[in-house]
DSSP file (Angstrom, degrees, kcal/mol; ACC not computed):
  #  RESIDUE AA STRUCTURE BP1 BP2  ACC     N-H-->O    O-->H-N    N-H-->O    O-->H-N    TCO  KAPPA ALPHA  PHI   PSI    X-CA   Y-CA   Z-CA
    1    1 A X     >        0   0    0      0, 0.0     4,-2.0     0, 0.0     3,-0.2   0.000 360.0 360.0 360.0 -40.1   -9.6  156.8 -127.6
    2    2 A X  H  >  +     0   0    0      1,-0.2     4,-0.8     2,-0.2     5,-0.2   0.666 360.0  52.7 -82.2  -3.9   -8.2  154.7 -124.6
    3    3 A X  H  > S+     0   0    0      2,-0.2     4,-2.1     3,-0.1    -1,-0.2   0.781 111.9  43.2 -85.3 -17.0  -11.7  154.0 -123.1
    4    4 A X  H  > S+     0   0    0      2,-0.2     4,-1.7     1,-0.2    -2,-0.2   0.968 114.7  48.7-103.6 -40.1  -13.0  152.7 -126.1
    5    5 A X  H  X S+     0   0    0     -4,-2.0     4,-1.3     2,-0.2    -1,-0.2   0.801 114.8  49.0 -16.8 -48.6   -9.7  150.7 -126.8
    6    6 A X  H  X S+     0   0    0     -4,-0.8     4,-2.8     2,-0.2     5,-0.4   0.922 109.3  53.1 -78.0 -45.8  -10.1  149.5 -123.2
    7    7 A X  H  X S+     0   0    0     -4,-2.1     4,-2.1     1,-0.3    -1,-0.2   0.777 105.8  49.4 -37.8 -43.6  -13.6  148.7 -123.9
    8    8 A X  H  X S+     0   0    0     -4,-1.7     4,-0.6     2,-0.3     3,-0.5   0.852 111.9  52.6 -80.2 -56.6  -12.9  146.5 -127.1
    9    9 A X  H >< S+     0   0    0     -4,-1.3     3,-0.6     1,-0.3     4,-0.4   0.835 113.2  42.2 -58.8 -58.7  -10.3  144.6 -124.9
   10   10 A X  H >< S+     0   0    0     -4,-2.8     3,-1.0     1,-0.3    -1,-0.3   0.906 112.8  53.0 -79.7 -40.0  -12.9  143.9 -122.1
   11   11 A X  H 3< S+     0   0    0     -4,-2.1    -1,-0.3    -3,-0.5    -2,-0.2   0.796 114.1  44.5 -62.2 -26.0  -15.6  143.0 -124.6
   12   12 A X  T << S+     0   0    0     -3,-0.6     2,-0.4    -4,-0.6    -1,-0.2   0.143  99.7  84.6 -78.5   0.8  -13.3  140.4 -126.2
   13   13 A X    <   +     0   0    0     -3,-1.0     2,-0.3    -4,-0.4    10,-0.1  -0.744  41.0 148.3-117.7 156.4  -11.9  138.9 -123.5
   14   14 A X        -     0   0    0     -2,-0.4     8,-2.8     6,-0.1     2,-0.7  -0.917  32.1-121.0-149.8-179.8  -12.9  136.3 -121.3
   15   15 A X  B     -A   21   0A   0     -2,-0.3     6,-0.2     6,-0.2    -2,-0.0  -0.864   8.5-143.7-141.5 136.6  -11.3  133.6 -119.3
   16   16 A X        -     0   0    0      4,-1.2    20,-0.1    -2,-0.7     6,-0.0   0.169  50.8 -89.0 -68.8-160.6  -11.3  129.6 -119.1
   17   17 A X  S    S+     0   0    0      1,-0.2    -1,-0.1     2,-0.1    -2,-0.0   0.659 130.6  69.3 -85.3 -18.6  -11.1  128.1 -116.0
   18   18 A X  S    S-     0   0    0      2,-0.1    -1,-0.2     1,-0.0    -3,-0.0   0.655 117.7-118.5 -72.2 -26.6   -7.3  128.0 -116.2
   19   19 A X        +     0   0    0      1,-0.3     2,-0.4     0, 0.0    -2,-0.1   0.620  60.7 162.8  91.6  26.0   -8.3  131.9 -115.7
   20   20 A X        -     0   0    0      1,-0.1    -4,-1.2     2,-0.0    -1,-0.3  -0.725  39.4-111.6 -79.9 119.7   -6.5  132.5 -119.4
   21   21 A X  B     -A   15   0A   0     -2,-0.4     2,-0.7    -6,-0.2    -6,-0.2  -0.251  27.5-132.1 -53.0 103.7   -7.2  135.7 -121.5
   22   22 A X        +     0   0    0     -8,-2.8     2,-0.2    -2,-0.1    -1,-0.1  -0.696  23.5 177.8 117.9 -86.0   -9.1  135.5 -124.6
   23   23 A X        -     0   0    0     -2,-0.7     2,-0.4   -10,-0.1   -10,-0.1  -0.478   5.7-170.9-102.1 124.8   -8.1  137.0 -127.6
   24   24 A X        -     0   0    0     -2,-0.2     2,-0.5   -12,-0.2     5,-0.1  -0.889  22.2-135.7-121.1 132.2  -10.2  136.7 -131.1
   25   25 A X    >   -     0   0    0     -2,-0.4     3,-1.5     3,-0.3    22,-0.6  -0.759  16.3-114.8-101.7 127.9   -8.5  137.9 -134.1
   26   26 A X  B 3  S+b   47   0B   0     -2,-0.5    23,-0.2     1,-0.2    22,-0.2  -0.568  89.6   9.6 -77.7 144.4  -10.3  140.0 -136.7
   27   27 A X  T 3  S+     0   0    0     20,-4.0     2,-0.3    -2,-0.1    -1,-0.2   0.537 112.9  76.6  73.7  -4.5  -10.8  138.8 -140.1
   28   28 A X  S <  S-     0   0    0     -3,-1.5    -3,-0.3    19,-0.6    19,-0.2  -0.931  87.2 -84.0-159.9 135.7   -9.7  135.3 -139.5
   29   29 A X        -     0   0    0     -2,-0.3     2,-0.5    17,-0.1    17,-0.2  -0.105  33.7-147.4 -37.2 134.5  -11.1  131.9 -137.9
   30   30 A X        -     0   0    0     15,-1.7    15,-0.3    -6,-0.1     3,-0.3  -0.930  20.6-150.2-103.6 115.2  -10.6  131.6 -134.2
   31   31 A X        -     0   0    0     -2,-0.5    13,-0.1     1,-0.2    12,-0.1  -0.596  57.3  -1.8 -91.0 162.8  -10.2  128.1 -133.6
   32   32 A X        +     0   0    0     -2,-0.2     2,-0.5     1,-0.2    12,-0.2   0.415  66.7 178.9  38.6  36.0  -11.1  125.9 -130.2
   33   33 A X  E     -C   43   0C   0     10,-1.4    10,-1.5    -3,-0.3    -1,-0.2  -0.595  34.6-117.7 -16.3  87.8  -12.6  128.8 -127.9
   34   34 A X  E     -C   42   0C   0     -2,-0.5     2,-0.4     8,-0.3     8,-0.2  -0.202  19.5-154.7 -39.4 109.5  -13.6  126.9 -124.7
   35   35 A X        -     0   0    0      6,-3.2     2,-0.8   -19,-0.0     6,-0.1  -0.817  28.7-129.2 -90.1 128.7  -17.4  127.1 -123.9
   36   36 A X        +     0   0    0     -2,-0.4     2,-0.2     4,-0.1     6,-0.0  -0.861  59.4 111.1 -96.0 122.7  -17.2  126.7 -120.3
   37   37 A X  S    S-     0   0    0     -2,-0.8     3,-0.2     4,-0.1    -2,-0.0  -0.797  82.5 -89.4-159.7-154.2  -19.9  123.6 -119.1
   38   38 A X  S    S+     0   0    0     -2,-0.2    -2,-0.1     1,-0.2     0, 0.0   0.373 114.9  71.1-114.2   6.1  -19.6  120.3 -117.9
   39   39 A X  S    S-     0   0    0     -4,-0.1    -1,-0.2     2,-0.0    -3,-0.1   0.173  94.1-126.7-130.1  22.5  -19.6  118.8 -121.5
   40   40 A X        +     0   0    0     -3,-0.2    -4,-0.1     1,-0.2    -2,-0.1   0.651  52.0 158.7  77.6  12.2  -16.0  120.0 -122.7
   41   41 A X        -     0   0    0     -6,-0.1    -6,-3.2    -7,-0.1     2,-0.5  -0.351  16.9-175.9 -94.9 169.5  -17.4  121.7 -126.0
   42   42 A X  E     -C   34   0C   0     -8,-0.2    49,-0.9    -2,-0.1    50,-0.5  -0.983   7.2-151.7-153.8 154.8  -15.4  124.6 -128.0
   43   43 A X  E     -CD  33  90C   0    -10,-1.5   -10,-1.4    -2,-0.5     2,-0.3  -0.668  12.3-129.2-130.4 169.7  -16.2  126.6 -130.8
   44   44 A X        -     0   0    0     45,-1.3    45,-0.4   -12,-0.2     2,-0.3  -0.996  25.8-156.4-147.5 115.2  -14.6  128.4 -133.7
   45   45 A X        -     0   0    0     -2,-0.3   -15,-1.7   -15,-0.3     2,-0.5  -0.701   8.2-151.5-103.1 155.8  -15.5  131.8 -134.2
   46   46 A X  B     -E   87   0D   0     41,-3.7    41,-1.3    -2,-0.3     2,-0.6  -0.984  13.7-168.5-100.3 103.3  -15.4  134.2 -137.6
   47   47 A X  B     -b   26   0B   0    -22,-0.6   -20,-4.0    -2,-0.5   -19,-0.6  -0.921  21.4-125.0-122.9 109.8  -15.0  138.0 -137.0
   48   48 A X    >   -     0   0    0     -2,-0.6     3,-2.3   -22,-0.2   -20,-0.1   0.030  34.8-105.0 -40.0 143.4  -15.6  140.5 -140.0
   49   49 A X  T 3  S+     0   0    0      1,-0.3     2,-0.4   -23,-0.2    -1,-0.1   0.978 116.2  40.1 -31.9 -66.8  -12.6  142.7 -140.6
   50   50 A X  T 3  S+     0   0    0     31,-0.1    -1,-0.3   -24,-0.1    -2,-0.1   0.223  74.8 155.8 -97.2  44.9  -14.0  145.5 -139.2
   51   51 A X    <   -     0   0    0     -3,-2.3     2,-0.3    -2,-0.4   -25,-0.0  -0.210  21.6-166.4 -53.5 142.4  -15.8  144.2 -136.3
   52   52 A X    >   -     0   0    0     66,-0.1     3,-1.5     4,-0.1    -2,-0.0  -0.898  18.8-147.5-136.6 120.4  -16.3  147.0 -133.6
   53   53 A X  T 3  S+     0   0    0      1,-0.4     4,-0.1    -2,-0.3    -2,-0.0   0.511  92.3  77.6 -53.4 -22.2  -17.5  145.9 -130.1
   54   54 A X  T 3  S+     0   0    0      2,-0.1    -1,-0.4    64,-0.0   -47,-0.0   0.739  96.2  56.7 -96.2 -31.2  -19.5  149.3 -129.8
   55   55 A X  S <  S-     0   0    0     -3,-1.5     2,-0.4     1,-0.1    -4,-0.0  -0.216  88.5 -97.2 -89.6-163.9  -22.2  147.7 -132.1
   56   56 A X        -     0   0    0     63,-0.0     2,-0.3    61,-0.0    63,-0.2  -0.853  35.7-170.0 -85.3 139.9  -24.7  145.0 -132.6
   57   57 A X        -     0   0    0     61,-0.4    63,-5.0    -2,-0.4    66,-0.2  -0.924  14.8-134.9-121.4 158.2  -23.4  142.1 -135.0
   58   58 A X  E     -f   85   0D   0     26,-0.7    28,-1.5    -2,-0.3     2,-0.5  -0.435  25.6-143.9 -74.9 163.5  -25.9  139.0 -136.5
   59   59 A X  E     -fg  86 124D   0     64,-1.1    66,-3.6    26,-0.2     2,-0.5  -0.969  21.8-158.3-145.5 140.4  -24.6  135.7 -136.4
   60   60 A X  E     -fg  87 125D   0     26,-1.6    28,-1.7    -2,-0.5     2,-0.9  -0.977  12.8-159.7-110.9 120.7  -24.7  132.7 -138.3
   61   61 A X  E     -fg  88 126D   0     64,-2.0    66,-1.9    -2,-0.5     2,-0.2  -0.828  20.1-141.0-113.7 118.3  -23.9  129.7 -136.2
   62   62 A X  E     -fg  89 127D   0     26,-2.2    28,-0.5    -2,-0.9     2,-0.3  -0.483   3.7-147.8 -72.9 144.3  -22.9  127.1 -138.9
   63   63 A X        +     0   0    0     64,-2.6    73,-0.2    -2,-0.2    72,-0.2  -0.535  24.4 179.9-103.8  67.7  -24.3  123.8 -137.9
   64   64 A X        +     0   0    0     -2,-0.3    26,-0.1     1,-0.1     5,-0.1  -0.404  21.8 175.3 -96.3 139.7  -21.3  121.1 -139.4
   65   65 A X  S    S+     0   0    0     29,-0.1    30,-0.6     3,-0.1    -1,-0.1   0.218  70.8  77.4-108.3   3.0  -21.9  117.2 -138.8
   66   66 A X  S    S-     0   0    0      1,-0.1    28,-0.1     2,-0.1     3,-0.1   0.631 104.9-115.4 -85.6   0.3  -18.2  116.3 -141.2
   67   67 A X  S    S+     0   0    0     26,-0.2     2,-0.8     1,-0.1     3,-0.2   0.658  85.4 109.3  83.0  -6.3  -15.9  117.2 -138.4
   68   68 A X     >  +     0   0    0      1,-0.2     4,-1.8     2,-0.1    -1,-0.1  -0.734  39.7 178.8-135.3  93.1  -14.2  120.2 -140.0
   69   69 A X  H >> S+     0   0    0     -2,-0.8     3,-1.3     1,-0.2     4,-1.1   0.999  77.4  52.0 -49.9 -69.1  -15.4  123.3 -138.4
   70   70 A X  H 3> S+     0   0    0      2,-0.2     4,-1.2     1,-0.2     3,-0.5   0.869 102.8  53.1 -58.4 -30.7  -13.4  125.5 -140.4
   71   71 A X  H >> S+     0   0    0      1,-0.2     4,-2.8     2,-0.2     3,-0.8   0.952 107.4  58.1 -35.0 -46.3  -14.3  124.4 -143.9
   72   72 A X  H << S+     0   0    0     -4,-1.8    -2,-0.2    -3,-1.3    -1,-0.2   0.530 111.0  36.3 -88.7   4.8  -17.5  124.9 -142.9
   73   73 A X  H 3< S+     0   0    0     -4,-1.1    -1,-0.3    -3,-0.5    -2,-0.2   0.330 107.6  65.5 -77.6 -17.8  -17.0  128.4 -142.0
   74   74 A X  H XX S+     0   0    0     -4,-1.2     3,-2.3    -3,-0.8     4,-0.7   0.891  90.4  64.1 -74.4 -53.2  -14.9  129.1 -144.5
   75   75 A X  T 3< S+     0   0    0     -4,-2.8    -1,-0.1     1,-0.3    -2,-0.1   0.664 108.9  37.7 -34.1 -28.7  -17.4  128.6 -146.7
   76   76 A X  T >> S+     0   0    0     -4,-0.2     4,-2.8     1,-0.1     3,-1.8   0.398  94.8  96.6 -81.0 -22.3  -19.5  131.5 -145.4
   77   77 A X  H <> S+     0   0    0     -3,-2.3     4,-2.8     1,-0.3     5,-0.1   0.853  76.2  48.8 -59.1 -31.0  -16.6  133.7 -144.8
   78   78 A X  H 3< S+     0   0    0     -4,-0.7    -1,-0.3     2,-0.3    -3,-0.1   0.014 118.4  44.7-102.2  16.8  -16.4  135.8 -147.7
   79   79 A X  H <> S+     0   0    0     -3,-1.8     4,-1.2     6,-0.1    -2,-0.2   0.358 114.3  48.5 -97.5 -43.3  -20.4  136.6 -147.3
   80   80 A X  H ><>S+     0   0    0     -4,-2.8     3,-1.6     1,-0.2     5,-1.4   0.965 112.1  47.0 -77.5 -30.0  -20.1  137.0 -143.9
   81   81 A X  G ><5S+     0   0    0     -4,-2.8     3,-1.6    -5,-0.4    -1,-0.2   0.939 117.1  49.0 -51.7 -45.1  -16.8  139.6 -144.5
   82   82 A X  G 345S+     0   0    0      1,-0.3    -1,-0.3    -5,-0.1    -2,-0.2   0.748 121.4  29.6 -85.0 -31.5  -19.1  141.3 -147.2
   83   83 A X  G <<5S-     0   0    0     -3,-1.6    -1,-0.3    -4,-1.2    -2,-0.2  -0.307 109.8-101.2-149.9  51.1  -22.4  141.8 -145.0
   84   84 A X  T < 5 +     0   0    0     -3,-1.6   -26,-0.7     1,-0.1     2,-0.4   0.636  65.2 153.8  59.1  25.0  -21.2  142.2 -141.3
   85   85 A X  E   < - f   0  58D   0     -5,-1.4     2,-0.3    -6,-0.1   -26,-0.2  -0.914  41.7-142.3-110.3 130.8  -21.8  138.5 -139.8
   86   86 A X  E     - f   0  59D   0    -28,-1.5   -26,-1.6    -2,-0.4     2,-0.2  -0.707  25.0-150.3 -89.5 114.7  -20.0  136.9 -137.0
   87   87 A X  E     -Ef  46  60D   0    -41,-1.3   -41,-3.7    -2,-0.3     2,-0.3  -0.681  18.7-178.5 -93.5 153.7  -19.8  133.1 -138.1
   88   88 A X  E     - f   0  61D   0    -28,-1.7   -26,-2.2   -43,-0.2   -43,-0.2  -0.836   8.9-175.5-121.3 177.4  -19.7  130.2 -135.1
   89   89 A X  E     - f   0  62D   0    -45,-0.4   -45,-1.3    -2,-0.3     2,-0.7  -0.665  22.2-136.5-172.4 133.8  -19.4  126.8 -135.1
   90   90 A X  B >   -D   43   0C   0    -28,-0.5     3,-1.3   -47,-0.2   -47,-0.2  -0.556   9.3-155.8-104.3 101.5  -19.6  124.1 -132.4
   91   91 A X  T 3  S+     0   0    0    -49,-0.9    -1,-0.1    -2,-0.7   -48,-0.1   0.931  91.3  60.4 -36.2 -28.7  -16.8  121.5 -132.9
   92   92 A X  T 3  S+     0   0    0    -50,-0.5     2,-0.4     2,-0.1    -1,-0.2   0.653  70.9 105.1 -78.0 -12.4  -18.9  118.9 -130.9
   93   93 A X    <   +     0   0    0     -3,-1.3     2,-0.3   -29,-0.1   -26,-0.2  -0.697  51.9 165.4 -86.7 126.3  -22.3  118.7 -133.2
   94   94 A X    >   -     0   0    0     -2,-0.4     3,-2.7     1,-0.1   -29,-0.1  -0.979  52.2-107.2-144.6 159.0  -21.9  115.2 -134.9
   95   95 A X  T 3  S+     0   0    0    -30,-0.6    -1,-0.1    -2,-0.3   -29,-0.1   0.910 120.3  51.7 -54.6 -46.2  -24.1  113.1 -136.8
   96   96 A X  T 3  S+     0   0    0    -31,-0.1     2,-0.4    -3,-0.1    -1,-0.3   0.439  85.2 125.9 -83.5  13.5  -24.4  110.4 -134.0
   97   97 A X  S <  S-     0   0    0     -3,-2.7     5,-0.1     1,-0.1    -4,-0.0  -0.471  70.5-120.3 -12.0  92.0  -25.3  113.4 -131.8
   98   98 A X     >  -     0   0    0     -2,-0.4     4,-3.6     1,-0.1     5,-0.3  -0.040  21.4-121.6 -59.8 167.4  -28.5  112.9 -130.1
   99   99 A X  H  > S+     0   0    0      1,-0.2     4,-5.4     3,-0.1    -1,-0.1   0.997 118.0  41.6 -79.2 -37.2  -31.0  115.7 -131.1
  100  100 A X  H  > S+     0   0    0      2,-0.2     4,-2.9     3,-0.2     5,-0.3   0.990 115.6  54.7 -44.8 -56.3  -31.8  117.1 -127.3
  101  101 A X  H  > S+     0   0    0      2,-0.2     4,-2.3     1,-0.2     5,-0.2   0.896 119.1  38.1 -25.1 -54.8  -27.3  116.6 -126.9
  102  102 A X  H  X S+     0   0    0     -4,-3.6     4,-2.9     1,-0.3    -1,-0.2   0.959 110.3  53.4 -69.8 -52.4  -27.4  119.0 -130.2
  103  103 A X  H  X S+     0   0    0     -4,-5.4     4,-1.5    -5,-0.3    -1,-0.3   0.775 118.4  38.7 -57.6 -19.6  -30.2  121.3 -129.2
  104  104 A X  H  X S+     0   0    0     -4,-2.9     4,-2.3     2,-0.2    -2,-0.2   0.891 117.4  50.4 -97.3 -41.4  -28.1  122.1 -125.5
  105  105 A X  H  X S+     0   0    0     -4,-2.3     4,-1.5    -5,-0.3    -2,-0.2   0.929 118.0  40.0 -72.3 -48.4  -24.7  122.1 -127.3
  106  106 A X  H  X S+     0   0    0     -4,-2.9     4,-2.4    -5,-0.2    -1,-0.2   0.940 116.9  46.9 -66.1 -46.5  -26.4  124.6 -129.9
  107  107 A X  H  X S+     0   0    0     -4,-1.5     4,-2.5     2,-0.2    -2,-0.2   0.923 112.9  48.5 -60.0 -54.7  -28.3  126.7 -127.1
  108  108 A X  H >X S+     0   0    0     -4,-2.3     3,-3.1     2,-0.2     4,-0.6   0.945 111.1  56.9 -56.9 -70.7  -24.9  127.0 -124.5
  109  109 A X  H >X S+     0   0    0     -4,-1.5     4,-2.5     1,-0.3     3,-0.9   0.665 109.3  40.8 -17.9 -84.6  -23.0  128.2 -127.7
  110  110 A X  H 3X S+     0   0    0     -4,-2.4     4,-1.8     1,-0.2    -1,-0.3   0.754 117.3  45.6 -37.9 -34.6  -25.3  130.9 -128.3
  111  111 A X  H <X S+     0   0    0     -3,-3.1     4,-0.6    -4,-2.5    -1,-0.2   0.981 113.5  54.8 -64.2 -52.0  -25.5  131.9 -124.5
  112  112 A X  H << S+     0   0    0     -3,-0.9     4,-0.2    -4,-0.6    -2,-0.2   0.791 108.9  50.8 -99.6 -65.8  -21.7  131.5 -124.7
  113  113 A X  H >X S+     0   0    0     -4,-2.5     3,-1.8    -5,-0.3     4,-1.5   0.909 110.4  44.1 -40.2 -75.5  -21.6  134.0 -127.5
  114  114 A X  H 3< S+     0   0    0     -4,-1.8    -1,-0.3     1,-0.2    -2,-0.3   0.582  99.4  64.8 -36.9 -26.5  -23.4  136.3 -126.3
  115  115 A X  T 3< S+     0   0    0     -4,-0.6    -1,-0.2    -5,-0.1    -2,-0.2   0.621 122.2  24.5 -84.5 -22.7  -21.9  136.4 -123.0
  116  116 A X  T <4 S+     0   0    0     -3,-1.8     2,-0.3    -4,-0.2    -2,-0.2   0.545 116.8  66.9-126.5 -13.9  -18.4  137.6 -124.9
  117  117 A X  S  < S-     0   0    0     -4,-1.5     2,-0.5    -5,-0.1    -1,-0.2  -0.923  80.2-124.2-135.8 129.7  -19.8  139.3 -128.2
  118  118 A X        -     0   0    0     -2,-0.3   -61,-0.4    -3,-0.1     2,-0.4  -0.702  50.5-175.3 -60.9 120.5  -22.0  142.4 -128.8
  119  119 A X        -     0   0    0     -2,-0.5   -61,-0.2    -5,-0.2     2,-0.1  -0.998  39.9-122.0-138.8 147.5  -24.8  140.4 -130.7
  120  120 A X        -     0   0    0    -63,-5.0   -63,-0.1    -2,-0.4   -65,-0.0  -0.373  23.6-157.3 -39.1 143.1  -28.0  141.6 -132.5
  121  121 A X  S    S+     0   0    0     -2,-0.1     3,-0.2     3,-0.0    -1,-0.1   0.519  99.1  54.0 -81.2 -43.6  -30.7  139.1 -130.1
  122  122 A X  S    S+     0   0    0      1,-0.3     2,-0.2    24,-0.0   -64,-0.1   0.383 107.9  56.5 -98.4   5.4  -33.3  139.7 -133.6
  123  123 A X        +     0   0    0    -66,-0.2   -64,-1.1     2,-0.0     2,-0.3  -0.662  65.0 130.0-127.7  76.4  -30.1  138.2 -136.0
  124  124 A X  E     +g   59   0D   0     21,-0.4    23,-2.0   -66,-0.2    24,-0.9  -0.959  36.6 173.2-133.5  90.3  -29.5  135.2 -134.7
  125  125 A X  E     -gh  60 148D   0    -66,-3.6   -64,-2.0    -2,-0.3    24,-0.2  -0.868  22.8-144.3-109.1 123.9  -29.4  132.4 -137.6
  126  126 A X  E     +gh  61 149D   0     22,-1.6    24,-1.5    -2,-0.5     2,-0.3  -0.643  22.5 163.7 -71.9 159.6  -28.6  128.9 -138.3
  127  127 A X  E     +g   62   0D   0    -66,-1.9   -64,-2.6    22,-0.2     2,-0.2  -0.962   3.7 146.7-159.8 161.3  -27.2  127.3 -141.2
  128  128 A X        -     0   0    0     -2,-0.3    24,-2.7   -66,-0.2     2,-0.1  -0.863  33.7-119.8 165.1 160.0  -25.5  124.2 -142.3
  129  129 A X  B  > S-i  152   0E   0     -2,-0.2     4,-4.0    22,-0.2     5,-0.5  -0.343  79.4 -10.0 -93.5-179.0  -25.1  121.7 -145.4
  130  130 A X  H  > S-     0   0    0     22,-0.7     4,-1.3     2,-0.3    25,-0.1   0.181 137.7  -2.8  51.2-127.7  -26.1  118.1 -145.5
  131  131 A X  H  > S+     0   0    0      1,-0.2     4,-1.7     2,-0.2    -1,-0.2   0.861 130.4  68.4 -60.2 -45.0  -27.1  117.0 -141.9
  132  132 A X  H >> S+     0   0    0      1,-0.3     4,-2.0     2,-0.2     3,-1.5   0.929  99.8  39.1 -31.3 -66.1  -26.3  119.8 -140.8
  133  133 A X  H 3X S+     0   0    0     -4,-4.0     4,-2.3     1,-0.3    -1,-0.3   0.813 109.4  60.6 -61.1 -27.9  -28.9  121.8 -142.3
  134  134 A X  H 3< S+     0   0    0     -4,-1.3    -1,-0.3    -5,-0.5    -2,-0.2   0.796 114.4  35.6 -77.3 -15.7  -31.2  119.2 -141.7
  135  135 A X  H X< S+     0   0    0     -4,-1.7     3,-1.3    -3,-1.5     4,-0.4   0.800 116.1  60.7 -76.5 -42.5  -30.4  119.7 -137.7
  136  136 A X  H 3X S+     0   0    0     -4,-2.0     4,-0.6     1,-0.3   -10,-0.2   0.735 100.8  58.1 -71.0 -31.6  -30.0  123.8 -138.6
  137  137 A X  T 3< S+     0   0    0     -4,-2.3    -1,-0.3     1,-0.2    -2,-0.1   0.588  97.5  54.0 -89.1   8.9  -33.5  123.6 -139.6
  138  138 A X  T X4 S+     0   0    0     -3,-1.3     3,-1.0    -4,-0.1    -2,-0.2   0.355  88.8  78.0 -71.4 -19.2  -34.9  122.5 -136.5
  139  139 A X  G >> S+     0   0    0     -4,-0.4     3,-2.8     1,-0.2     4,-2.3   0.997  75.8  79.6 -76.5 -56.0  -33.5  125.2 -134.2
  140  140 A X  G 3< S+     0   0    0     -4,-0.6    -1,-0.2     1,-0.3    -2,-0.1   0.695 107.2  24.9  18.9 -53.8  -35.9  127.6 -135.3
  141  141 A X  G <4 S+     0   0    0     -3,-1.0    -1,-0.3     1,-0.1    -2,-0.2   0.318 122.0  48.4-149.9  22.9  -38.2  126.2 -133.3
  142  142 A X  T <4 S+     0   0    0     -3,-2.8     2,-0.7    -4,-0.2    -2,-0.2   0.162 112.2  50.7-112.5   2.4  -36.5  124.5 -130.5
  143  143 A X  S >< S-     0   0    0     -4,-2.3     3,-1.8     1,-0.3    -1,-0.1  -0.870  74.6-157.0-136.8 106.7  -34.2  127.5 -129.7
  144  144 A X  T 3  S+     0   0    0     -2,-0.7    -1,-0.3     1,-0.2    -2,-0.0   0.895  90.3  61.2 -56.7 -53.0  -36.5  130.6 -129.4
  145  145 A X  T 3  S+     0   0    0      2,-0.1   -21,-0.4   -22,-0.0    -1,-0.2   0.633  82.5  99.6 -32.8 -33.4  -33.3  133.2 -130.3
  146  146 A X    <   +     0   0    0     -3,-1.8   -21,-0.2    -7,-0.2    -3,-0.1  -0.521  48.1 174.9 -79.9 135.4  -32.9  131.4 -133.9
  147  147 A X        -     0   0    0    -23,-2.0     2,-0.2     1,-0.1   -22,-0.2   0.620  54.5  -8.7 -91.4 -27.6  -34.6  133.6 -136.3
  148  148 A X  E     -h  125   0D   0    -24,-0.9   -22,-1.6   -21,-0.0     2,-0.3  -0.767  59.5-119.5-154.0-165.6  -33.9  132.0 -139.6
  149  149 A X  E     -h  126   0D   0    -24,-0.2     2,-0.2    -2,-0.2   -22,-0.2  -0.930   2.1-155.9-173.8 147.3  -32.0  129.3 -141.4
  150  150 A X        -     0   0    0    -24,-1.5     2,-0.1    -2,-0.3   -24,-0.1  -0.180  30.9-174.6-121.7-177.5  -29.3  129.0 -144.4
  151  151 A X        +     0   0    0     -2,-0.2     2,-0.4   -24,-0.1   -22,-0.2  -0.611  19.1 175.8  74.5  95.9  -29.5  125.6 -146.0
  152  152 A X  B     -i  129   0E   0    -24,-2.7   -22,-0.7     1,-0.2   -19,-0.2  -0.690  69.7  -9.3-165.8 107.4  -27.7  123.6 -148.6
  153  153 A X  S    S+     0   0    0     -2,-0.4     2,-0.4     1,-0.3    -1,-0.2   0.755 102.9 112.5  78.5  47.2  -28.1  120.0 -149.9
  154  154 A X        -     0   0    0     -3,-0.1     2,-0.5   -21,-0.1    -1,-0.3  -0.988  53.4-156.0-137.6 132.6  -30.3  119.3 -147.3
  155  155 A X        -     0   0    0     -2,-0.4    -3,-0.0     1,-0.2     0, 0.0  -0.705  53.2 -47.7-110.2 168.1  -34.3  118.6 -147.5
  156  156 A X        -     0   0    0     -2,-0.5    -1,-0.2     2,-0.0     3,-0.2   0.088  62.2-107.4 -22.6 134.3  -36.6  119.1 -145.2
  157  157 A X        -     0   0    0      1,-0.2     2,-0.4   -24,-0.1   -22,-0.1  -0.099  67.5 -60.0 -81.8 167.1  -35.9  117.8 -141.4
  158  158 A X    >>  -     0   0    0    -24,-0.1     4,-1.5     1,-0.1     3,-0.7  -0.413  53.1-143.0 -42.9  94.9  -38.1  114.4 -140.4
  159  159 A X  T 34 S+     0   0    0     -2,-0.4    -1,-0.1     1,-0.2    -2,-0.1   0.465  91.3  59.3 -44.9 -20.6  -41.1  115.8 -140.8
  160  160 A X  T 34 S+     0   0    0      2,-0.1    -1,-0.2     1,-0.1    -2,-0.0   0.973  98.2  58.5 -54.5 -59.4  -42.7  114.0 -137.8
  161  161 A X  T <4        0   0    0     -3,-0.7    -2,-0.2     1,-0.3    -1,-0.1   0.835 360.0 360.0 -67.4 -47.3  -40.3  115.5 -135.5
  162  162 A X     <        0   0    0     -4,-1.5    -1,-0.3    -5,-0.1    -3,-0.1   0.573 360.0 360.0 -78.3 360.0  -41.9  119.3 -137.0
């Protein structure tokens, strides 16, 4: 019981530069997590009630261009509670976001993620509404790890660009 205790404390943990522990709360948005790079971005993570560090989880990394990471995570929350998915979301993706800016902001997140979270590698998804989605459906096939895309009020990305 105490290794696996310790374990879930050492898989959860990690430390800024400031060399501060941590701590993600189950069940409930984790706000401004520090992705450590040279371009200052932070994320807001979602972790189902009954996350356990001893498995693999999926993720949906919400793509938001409005500024309000947690709306847009809420909105998924009660899907992800229901069917095991660890939501992210990058505070820094904004419409005047160039698309390379967005595709490296999107990619460190996911490395980030990984780096601190047991994660499925083959359930790796984007999603997003509006602009978002229309950015969420381009990772797909600028970020080899995305497997799919969620979508909503969004049409098809600049078909040039595909």
């Amino acid at each position: 019981m105490k290794k696996s205790y310790f374990l879930f404390l050492v898989l959860l943990s990690a430390f800024t530069a400031q060399a501060q522990e941590l701590r993600l709360k189950k069940g409930a948005i984790n706000e401004n997590l520090p992705v450590i790079d040279s371009i200052g971005q932070d994320l807001s993570i979602y972790l189902p009630s009954d996350f356990d560090p001893a498995g693999s989880w999926p993720v949906l990394f919400v793509c938001d261009f409005s500024g309000d990471t947690n709306r847009a995570l809420r909105y998924f929350q009660g899907a992800a509670e229901l069917n095991g998915y660890i939501l992210a979301a990058s505070r820094k993706l904004v419409d005047s976001t160039q698309l390379t800016d967005g595709v490296l902001r999107f990619a460190r997140s996911l490395e980030f993620l990984h780096g601190i979270l047991p994660l499925d590698k083959d359930r790796l998804y984007a999603a997003g509404m509006g602009k978002g989605g229309e950015f969420a459906s381009l990772m797909p096939n600028l970020v080899r790890a995305v497997s799919g895309v969620l979508t909503a009020g969004a049409g098809p990305p600049n078909t040039e660009l595909l």
